[in-house]
mmCIF file of the C-alpha atoms, coordinates in Angstrom:
data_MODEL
# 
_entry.id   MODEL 
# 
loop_
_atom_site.group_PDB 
_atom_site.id 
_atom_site.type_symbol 
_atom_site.label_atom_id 
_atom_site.label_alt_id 
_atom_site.label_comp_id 
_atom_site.label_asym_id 
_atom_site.label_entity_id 
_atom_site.label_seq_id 
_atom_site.pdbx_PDB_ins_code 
_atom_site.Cartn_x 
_atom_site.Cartn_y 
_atom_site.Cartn_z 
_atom_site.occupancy 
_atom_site.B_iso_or_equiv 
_atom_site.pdbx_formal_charge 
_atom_site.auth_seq_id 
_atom_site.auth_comp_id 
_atom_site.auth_asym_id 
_atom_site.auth_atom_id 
_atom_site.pdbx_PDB_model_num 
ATOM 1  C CA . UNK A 1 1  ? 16.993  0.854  -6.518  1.00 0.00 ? 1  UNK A CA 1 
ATOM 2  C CA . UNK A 1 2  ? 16.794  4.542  -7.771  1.00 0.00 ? 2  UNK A CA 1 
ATOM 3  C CA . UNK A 1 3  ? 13.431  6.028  -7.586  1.00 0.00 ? 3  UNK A CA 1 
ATOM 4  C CA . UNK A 1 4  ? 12.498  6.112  -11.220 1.00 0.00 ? 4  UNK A CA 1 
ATOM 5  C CA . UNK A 1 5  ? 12.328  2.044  -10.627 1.00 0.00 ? 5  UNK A CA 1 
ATOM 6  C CA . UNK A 1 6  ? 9.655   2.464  -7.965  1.00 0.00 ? 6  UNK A CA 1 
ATOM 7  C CA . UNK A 1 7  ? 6.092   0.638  -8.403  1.00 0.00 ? 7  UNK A CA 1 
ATOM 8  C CA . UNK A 1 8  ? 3.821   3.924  -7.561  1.00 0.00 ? 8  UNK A CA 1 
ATOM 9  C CA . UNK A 1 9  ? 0.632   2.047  -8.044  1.00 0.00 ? 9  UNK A CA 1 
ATOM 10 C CA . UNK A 1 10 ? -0.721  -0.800 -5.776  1.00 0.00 ? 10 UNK A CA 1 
ATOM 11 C CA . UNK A 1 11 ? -4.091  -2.272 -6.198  1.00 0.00 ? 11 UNK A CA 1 
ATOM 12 C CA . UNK A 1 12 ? -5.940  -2.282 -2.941  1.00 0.00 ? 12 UNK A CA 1 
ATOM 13 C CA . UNK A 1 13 ? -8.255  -5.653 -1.894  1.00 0.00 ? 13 UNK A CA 1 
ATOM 14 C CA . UNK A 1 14 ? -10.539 -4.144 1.135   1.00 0.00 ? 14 UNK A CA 1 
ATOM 15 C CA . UNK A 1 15 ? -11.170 -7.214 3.278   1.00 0.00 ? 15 UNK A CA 1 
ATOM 16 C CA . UNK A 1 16 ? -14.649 -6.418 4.080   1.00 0.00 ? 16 UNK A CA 1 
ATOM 17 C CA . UNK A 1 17 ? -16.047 -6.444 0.582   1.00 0.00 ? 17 UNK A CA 1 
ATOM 18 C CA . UNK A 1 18 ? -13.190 -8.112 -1.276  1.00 0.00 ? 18 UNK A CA 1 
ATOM 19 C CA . UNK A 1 19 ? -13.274 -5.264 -4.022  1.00 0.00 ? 19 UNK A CA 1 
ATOM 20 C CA . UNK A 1 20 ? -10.057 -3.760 -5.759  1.00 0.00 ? 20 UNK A CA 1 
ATOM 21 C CA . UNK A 1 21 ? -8.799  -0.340 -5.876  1.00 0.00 ? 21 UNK A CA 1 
ATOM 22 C CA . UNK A 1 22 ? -5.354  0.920  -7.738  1.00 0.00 ? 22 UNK A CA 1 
ATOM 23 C CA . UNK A 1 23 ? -4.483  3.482  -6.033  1.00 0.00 ? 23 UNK A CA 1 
ATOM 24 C CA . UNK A 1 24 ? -1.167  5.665  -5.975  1.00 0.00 ? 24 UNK A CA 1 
ATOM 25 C CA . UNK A 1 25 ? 1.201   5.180  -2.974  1.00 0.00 ? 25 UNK A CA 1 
ATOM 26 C CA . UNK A 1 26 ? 3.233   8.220  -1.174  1.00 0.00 ? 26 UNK A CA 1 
ATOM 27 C CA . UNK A 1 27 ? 6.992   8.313  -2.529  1.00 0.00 ? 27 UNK A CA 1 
ATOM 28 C CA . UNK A 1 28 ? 8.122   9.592  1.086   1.00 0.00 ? 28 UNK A CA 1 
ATOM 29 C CA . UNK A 1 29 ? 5.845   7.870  3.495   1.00 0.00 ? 29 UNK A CA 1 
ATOM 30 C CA . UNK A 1 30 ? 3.877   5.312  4.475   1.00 0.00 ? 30 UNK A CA 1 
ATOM 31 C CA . UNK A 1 31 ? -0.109  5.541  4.503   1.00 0.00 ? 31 UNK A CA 1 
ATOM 32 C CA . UNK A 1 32 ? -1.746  4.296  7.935   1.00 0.00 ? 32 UNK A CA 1 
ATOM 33 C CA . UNK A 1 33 ? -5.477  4.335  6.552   1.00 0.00 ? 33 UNK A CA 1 
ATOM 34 C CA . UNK A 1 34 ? -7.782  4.131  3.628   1.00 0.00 ? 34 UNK A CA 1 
ATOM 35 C CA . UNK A 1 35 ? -11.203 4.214  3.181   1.00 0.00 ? 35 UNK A CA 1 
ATOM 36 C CA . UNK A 1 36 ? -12.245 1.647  1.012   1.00 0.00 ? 36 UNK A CA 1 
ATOM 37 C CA . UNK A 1 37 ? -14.168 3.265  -2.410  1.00 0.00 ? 37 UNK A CA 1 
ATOM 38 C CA . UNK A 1 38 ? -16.654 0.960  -2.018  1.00 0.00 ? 38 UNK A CA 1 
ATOM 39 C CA . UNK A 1 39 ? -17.850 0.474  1.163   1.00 0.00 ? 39 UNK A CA 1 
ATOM 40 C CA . UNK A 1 40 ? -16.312 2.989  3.119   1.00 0.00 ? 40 UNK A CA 1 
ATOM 41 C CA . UNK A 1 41 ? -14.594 0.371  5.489   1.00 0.00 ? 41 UNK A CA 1 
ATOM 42 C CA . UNK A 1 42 ? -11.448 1.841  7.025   1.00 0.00 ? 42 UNK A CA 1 
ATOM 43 C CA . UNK A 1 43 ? -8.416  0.360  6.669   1.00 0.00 ? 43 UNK A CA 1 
ATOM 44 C CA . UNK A 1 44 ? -5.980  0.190  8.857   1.00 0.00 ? 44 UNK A CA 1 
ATOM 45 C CA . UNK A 1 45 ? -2.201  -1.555 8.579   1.00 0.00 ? 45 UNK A CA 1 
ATOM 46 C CA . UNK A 1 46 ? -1.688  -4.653 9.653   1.00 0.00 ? 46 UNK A CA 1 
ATOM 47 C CA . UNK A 1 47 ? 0.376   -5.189 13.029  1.00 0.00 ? 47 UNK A CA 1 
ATOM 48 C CA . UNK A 1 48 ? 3.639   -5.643 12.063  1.00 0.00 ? 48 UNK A CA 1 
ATOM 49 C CA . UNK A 1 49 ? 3.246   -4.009 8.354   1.00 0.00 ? 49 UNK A CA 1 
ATOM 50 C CA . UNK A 1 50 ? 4.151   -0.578 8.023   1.00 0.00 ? 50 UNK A CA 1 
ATOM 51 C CA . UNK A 1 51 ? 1.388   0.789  5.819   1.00 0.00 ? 51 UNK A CA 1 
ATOM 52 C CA . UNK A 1 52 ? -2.316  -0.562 4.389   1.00 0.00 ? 52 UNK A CA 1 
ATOM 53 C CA . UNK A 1 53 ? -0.224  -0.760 1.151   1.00 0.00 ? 53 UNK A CA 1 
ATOM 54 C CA . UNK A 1 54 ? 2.015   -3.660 2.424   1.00 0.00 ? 54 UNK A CA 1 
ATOM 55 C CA . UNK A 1 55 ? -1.276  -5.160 4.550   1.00 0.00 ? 55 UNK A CA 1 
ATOM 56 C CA . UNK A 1 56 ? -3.727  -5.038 1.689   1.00 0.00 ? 56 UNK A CA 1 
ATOM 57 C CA . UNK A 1 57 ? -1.791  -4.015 -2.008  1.00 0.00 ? 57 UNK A CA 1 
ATOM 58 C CA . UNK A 1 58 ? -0.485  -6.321 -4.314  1.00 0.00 ? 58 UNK A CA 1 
ATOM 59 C CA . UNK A 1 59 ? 2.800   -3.959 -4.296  1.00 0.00 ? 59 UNK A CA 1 
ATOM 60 C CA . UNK A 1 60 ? 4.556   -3.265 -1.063  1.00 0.00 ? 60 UNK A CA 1 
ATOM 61 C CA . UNK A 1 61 ? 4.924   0.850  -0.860  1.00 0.00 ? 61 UNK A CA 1 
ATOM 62 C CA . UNK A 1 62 ? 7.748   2.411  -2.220  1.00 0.00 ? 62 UNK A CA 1 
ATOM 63 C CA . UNK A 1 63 ? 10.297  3.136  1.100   1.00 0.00 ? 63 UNK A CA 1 
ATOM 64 C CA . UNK A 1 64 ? 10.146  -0.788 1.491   1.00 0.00 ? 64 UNK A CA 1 
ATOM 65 C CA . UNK A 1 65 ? 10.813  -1.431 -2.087  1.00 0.00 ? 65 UNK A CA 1 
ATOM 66 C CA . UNK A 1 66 ? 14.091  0.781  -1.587  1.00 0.00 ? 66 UNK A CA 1 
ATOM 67 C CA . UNK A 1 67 ? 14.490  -0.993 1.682   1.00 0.00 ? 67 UNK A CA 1 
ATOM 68 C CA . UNK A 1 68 ? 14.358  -4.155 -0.227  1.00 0.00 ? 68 UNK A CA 1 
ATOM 69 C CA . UNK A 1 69 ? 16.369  -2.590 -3.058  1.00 0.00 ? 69 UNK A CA 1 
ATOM 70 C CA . UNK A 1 70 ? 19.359  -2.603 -0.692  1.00 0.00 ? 70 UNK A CA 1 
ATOM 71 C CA . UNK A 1 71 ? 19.150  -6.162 1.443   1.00 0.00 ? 71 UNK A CA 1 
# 
């Protein structure tokens, strides 16, 4: 996958108050928190996911879509 394939934008469900968020995901690493635009919960990845983008988004963040890209 070359990087002008990449999904940049995953939309965000905070499991606290079940509200969306698109938000734009880091090309070169992987994003540990996020505090939710609604209720200020903090987010923090999953055990076993990399980032809050592949715990919570509906698009896992770009260095596992190249990861991906390449299995």
């Amino acid at each position: 996958m070359i990087e002008s394939s990449l999904q940049l934008f995953s939309t965000l469900t905070c499991p606290e108050c079940r509200k969306k968020s698109k938000e734009k995901m880091p090309t070169d690493s992987c994003q540990y928190y996020y505090e939710c635009t609604h209720c200020g919960a903090i987010l923090k990845s999953k055990a076993g996911d990399c980032c809050v983008f592949c715990s919570y988004g509906d698009t896992p963040c770009p260095p596992v879509q190249i990861k991906l890209s390449h299995v």
